[in-house]
C-alpha positions, 0 to 999 in steps of 0.5 A, a space after each residue: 763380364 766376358 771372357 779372358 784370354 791366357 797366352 802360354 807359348 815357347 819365348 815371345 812367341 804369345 807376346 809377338 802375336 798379341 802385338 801384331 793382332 792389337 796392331 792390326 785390330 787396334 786393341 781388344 775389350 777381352 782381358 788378355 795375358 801371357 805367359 812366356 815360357 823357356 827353355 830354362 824355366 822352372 815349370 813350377 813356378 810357371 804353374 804357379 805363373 798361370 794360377 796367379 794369372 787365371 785368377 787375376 784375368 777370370 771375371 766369372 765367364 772363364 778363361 780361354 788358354 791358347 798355347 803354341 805346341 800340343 804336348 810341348 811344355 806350355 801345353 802340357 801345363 795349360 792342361 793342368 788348368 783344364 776344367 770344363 766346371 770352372 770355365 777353362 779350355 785349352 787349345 793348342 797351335 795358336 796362329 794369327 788368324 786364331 787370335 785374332 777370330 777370338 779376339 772379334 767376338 769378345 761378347 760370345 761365352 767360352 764355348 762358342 769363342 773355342 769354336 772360333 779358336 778352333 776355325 780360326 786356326 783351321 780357316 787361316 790355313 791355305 795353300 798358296 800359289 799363282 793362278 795360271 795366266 
């Protein structure tokens, strides 16, 4: 058993990022979902989207949910499902260099592949610019 992915985002937006991440990785042995969410949604039945998808994706290890934008509509039903008892964190501002450190380490439990969410995301950040000849 390991633990599950659910994307919840803006759009395409999840669905576009775990398309570029299996592009680049060539796949993943982690179970992962997604759930587009927008602007016209309903958000009940969204919720109703999530639960169906947490129970189907949760093998007994938990599940972890990555959203876009905290406090935002995707977060904000995310964090309906939060419980630490049940094996569900949330973390918001997904990127590619999160999604893709989670999906590196499918054999850590759910607490140990948060806090590569969590640097993956801060890591992946950088300031660029051209070196001085």
């Amino acid at each position: 058993m390991s633990v599950a992915l659910l994307i919840v985002t803006h759009g395409e937006v999840g669905q576009a990022l775990l398309d570029s991440a299996y592009a680049m990785l060539g796949g993943t042995p982690l179970q992962v979902g997604v759930i587009a969410v927008s602007n016209r949604c309903d958000p009940d039945e969204v919720v109703g989207n999530v639960e169906a998808a947490l129970l189907q994706l949760n093998q007994g290890d938990g599940v972890l949910l990555l959203t876009d934008v905290y406090g935002a509509t995707p977060s904000n039903i995310a964090m309906k499902f939060q419980d630490d008892e049940a094996r569900r964190l949330v973390v918001s501002g997904i990127n590619l260099p999160m999604l893709i450190r989670v999906l590196n380490y499918p054999d850590l439990s759910i607490e140990q592949l948060l806090e590569k969410a969590l640097s993956g995301g801060r890591d992946g950040i950088f300031h660029c610019r051209k070196e001085a000849p």
